[in-house]
N, CA, C and O atoms as a MOPAC input file, in Angstrom:
PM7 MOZYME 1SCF
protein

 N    106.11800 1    70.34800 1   128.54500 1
 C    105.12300 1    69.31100 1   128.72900 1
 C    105.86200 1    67.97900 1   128.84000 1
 O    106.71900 1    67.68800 1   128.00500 1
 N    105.51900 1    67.07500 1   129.96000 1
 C    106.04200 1    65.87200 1   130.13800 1
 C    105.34800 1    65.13800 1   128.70500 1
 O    104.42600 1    65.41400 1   127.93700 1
 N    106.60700 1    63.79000 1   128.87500 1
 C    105.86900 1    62.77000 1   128.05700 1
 C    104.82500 1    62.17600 1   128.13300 1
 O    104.29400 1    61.71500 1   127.12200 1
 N    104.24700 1    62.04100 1   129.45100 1
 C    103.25400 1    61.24800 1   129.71800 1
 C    101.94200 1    62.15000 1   129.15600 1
 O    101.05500 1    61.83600 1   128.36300 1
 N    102.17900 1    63.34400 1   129.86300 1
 C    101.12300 1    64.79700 1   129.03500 1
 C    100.46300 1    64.72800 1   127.78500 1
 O     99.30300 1    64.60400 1   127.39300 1
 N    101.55500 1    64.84600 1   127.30600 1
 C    101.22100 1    65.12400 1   125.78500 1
 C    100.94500 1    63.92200 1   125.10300 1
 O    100.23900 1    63.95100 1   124.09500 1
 N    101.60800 1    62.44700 1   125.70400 1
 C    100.66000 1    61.29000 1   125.11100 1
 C     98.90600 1    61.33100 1   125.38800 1
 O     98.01300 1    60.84200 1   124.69600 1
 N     98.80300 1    62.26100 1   126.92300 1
 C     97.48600 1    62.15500 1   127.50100 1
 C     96.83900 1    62.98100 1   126.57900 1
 O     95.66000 1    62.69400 1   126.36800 1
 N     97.36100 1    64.04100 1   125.90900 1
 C     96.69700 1    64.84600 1   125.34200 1
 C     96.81400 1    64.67600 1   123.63700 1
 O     96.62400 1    65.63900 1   122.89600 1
 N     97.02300 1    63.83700 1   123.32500 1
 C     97.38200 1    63.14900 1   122.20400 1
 C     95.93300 1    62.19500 1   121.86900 1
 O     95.39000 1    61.98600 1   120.78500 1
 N     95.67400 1    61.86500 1   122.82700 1
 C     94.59200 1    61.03700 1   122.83400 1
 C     93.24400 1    61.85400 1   122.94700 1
 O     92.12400 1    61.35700 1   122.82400 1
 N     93.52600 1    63.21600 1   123.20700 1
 C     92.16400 1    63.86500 1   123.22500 1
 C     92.24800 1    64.83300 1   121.51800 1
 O     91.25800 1    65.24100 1   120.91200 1
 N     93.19900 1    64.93900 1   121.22700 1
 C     93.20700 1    65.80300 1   119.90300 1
 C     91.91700 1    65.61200 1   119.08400 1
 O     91.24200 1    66.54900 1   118.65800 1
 N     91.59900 1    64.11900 1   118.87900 1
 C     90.75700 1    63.88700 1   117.81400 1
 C     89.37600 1    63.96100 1   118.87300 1
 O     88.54100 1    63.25900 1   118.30200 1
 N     89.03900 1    64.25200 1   119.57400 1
 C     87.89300 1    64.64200 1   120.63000 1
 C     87.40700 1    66.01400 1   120.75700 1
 O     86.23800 1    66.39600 1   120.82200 1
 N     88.43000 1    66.66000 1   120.78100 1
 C     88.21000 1    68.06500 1   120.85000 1
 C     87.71100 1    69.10800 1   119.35200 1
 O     88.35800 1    69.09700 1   118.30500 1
 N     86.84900 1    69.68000 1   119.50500 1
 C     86.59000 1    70.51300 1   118.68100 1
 C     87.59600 1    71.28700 1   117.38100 1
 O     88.74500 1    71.64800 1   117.63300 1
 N     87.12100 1    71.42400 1   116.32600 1
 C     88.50300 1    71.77700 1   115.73500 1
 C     88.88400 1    73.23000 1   115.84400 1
 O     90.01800 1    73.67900 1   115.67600 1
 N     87.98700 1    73.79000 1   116.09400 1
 C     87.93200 1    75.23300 1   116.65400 1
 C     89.24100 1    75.36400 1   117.90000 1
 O     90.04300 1    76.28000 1   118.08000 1
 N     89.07400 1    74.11600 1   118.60000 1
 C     89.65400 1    74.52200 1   119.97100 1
 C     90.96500 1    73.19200 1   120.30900 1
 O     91.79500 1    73.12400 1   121.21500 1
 N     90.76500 1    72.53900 1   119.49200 1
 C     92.02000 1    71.44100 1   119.66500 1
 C     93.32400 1    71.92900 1   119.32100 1
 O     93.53300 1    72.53000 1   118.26700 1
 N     94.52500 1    71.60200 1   120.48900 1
 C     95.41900 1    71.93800 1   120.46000 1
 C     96.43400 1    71.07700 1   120.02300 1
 O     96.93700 1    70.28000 1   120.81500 1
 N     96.79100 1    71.14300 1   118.85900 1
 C     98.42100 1    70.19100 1   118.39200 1
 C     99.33300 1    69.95800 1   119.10100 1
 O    100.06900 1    70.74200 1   119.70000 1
 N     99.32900 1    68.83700 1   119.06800 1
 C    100.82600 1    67.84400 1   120.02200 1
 C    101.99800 1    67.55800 1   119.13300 1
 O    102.26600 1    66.61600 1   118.38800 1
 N    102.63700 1    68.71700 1   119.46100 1
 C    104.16300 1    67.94500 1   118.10300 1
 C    105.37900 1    67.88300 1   118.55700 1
 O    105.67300 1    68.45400 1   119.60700 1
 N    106.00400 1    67.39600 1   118.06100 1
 C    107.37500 1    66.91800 1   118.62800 1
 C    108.40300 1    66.65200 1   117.38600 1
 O    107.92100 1    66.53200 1   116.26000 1
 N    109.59200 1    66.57300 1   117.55000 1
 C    110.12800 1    66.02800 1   116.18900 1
 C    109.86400 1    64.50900 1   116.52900 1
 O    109.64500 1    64.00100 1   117.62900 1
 N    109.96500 1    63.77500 1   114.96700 1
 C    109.74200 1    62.73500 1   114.83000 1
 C    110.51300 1    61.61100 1   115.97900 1
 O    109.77300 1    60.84400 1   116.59500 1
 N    111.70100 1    61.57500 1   116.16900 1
 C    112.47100 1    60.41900 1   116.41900 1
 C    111.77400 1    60.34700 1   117.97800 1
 O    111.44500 1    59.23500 1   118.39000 1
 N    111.48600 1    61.91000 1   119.09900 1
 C    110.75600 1    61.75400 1   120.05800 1
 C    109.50700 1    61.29700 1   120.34800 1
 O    109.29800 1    61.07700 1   121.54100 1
 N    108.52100 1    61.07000 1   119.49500 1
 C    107.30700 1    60.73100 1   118.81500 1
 C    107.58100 1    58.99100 1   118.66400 1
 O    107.10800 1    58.37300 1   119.61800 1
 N    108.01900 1    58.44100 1   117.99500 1
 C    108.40400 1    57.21400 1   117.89700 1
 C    109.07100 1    56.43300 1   119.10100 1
 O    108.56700 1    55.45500 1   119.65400 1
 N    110.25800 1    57.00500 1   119.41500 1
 C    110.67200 1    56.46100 1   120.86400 1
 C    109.80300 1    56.72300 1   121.79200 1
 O    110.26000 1    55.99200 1   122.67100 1
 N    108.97900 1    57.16800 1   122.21600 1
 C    108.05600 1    57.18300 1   123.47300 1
 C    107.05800 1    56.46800 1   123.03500 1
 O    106.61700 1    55.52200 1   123.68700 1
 N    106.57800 1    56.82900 1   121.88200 1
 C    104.80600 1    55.60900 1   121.54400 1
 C    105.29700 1    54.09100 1   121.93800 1
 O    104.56700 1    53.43600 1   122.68200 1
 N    106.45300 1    53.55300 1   121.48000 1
 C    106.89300 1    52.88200 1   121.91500 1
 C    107.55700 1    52.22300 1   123.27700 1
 O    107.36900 1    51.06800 1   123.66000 1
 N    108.16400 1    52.96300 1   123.75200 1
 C    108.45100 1    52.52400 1   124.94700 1
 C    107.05100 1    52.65800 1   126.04100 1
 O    107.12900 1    52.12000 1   127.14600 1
 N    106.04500 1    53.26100 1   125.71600 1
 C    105.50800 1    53.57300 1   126.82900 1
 C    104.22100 1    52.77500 1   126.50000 1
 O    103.71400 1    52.26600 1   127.50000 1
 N    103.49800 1    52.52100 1   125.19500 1
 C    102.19200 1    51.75100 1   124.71100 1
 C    103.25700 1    50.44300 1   124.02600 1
 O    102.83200 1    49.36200 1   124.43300 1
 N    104.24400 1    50.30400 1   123.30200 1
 C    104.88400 1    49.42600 1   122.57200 1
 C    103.89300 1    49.39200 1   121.16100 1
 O    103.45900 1    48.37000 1   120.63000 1
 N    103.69300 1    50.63600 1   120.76600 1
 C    103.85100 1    50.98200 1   119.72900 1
 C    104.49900 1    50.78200 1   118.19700 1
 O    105.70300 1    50.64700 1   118.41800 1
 N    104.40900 1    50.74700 1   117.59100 1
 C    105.23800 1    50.09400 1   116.27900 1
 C    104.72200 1    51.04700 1   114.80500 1
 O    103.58400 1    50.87600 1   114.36900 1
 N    105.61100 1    51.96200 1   114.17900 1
 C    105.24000 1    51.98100 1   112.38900 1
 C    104.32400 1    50.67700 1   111.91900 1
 O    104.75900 1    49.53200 1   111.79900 1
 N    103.04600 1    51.08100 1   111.69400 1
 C    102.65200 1    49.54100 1   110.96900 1
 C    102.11600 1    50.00800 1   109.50200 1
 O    102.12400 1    49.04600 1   108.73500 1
 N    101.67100 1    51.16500 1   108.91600 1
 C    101.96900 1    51.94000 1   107.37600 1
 C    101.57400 1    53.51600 1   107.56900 1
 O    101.18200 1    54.11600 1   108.56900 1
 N    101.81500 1    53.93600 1   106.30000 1
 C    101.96900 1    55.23800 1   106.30700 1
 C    102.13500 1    55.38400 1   104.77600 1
 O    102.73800 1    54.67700 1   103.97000 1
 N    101.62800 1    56.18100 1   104.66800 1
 C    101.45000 1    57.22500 1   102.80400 1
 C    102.31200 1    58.66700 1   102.90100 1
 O    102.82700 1    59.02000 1   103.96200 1
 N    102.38300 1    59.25600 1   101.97900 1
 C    102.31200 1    60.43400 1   101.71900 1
 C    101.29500 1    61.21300 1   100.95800 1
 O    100.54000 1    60.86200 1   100.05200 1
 N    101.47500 1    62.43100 1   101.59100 1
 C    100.11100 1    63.19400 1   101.32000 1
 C    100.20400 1    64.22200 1    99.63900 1
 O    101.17100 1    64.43600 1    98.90800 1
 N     99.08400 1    64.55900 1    99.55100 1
 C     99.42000 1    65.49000 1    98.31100 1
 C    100.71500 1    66.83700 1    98.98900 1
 O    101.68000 1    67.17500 1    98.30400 1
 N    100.46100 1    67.37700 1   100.29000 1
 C    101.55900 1    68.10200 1   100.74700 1
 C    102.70000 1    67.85000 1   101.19400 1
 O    103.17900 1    68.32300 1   102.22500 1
 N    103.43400 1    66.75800 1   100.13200 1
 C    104.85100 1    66.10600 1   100.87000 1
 C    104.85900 1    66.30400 1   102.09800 1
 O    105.67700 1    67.09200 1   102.57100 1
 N    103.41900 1    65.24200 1   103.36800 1
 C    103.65700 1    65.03700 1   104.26100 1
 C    103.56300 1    63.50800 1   104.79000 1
 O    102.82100 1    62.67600 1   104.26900 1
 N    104.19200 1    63.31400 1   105.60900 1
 C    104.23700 1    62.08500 1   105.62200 1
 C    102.99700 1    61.79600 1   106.71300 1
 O    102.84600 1    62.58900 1   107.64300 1
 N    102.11500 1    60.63500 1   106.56900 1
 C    100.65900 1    60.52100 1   107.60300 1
 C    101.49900 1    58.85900 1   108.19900 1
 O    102.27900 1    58.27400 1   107.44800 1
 N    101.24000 1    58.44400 1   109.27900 1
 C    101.73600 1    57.35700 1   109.76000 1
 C    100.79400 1    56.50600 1   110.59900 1
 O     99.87500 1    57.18900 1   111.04900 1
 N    100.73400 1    55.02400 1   111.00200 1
 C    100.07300 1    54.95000 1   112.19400 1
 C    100.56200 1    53.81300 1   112.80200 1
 O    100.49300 1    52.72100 1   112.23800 1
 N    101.10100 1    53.97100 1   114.01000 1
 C    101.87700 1    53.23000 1   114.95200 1
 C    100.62100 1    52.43000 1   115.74000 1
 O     99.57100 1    52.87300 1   116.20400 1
 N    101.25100 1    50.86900 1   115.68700 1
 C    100.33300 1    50.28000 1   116.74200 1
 C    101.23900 1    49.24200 1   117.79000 1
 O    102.41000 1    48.86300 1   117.76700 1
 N    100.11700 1    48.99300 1   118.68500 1
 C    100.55000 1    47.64100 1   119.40200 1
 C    100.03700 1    46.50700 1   118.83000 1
 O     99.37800 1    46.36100 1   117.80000 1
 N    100.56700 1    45.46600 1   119.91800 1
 C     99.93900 1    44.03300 1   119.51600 1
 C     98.21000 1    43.74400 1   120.79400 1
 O     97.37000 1    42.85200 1   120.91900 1
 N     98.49800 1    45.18200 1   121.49700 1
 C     97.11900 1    44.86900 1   122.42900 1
 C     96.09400 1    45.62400 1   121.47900 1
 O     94.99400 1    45.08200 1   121.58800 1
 N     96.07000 1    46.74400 1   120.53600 1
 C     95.19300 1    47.22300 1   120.19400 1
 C     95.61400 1    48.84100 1   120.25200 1
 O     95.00300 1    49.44500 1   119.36900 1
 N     96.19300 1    49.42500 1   120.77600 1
 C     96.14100 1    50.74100 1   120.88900 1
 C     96.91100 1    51.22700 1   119.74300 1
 O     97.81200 1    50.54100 1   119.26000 1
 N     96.54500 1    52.57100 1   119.20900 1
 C     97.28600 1    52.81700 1   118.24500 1
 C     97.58000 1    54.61300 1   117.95100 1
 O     96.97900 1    55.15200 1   118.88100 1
 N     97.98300 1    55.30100 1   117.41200 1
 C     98.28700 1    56.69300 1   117.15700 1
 C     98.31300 1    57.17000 1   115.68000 1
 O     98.98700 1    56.41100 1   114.98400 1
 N     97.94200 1    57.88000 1   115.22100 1
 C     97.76900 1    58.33100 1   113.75500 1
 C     98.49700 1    59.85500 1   113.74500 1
 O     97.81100 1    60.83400 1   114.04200 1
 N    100.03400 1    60.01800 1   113.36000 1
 C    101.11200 1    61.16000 1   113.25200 1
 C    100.89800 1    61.33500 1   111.86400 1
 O    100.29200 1    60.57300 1   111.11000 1
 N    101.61200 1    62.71800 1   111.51900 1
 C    101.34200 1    63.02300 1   110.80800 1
 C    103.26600 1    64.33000 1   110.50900 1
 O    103.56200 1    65.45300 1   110.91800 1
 N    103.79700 1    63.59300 1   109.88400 1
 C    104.93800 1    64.59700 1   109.65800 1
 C    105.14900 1    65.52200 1   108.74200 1
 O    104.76100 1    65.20400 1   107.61800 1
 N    105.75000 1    66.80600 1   108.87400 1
 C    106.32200 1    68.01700 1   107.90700 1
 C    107.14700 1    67.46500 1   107.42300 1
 O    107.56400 1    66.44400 1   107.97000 1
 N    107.70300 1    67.91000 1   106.22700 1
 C    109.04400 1    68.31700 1   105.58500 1
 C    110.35500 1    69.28200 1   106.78200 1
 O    111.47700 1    69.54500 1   106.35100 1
 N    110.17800 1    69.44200 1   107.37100 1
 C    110.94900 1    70.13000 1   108.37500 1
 C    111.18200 1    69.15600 1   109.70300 1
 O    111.81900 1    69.40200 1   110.72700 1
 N    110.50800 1    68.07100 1   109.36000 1
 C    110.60300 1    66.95400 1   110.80200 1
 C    109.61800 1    66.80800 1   111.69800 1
 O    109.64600 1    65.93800 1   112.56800 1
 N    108.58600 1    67.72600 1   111.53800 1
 C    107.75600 1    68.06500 1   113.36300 1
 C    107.00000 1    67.09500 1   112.66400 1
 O    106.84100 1    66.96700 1   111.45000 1
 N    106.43500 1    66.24500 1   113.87200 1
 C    105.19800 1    65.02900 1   113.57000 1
 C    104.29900 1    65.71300 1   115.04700 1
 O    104.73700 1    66.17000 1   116.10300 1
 N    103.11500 1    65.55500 1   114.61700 1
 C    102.06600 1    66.38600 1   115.03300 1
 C    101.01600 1    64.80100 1   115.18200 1
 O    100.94600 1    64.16000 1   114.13300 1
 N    100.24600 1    64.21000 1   116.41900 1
 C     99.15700 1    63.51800 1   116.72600 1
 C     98.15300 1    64.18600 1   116.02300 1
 O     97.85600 1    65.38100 1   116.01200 1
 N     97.64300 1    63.16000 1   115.39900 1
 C     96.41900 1    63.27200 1   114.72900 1
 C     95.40100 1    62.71600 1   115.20700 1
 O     94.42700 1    63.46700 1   115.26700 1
 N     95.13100 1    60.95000 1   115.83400 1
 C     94.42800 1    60.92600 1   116.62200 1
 C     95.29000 1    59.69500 1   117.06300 1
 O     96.32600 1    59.28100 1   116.54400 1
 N     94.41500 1    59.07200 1   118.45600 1
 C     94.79600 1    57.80000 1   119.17400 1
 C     93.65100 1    57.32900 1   119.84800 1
 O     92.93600 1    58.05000 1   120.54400 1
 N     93.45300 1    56.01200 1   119.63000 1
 C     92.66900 1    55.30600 1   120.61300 1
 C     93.06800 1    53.63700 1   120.54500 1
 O     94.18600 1    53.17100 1   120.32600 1
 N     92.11300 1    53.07600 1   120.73900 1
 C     92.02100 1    51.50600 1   120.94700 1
 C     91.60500 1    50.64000 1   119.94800 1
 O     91.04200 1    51.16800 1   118.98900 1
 N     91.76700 1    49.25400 1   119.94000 1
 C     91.10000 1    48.46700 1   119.21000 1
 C     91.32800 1    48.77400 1   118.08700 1
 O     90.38000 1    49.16400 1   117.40600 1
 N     92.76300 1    48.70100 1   117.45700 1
 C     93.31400 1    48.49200 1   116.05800 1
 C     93.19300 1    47.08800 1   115.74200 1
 O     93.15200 1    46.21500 1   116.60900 1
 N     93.13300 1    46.86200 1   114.43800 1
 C     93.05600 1    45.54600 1   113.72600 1
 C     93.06400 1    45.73000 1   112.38800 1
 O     92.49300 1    46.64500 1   111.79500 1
 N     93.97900 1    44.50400 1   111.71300 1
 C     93.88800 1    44.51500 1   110.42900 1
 C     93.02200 1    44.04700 1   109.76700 1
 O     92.49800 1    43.05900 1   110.28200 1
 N     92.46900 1    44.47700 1   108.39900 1
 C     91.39400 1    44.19000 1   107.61100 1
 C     91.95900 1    42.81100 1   106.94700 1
 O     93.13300 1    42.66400 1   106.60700 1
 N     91.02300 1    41.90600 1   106.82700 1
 C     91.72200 1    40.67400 1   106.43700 1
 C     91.05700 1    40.68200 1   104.70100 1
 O     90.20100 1    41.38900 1   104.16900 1
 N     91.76200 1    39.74400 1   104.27400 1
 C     91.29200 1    39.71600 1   102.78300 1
 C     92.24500 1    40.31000 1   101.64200 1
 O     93.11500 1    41.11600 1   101.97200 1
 N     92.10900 1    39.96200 1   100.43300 1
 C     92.97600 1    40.36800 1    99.22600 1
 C     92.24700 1    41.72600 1    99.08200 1
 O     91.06100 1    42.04300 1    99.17400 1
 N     93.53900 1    42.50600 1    98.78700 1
 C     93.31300 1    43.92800 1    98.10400 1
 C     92.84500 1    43.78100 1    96.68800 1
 O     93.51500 1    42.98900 1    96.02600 1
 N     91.62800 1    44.49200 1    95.94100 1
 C     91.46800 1    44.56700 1    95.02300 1
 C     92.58900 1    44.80000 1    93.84000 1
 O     93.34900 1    45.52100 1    94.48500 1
 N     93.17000 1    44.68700 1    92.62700 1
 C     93.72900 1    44.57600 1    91.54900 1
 C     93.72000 1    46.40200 1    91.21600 1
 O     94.68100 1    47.15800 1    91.07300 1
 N     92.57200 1    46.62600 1    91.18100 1
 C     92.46000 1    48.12100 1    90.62000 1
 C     91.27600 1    48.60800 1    91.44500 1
 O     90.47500 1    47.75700 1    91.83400 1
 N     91.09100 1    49.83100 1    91.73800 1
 C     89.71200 1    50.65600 1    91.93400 1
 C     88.51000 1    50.47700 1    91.29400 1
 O     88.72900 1    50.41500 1    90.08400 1
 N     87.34900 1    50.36500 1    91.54300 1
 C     86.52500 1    50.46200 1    90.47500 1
 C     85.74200 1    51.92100 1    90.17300 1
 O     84.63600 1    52.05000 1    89.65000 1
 N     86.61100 1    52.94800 1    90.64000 1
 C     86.70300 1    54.39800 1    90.65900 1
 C     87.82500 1    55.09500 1    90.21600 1
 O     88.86300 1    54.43600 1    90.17600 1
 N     87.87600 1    56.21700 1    89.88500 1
 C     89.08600 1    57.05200 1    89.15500 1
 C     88.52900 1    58.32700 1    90.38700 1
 O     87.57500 1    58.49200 1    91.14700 1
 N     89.61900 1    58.93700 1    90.05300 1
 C     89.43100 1    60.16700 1    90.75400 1
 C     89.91200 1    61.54000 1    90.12900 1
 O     89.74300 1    62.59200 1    90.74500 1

């Protein structure tokens, strides 16, 4: 699958049924160098999951953005992508006013 492909189909992951959606993965460093060179893309945060995985989400400065999602073994897998990213403005609360 070309690069351009699997960015195209990167963008349908989170569209498609979960029954029938097909995973886009790549190792990481290919995943990063193309979101970038091709949307100008950027790491802007990322957590880890309860399954020592790493969740990420790369954006631009026009709005477009990608939500990866990496193994312990390297493969980062699209989770979803679309448009119109923006940051939430305002102070983060001190604490939760929930436990979990």
């Amino acid at each position: 699958m070309t690069a351009p492909t699997w960015l195209l189909a990167a963008g349908f992951v989170c569209a498609a049924s979960a029954a029938h959606a097909q995973s886009v993965c790549h190792q990481y460093a290919q995943f990063v160098t193309e979101l970038g060179r091709k949307y100008l893309e950027a790491p802007i945060a990322y957590g880890l999951t309860s399954t020592n995985q790493v969740i990420e989400v790369l954006a631009s400065g026009s709005g477009s953005w990608t939500m990866i999602i990496t193994s312990t073994d390297g493969t980062t897998c699209a989770v979803a992508a679309g448009e119109s990213w923006s940051k939430v403005a305002g102070e983060r609360p001190s604490a939760p006013d929930y436990i979990f």
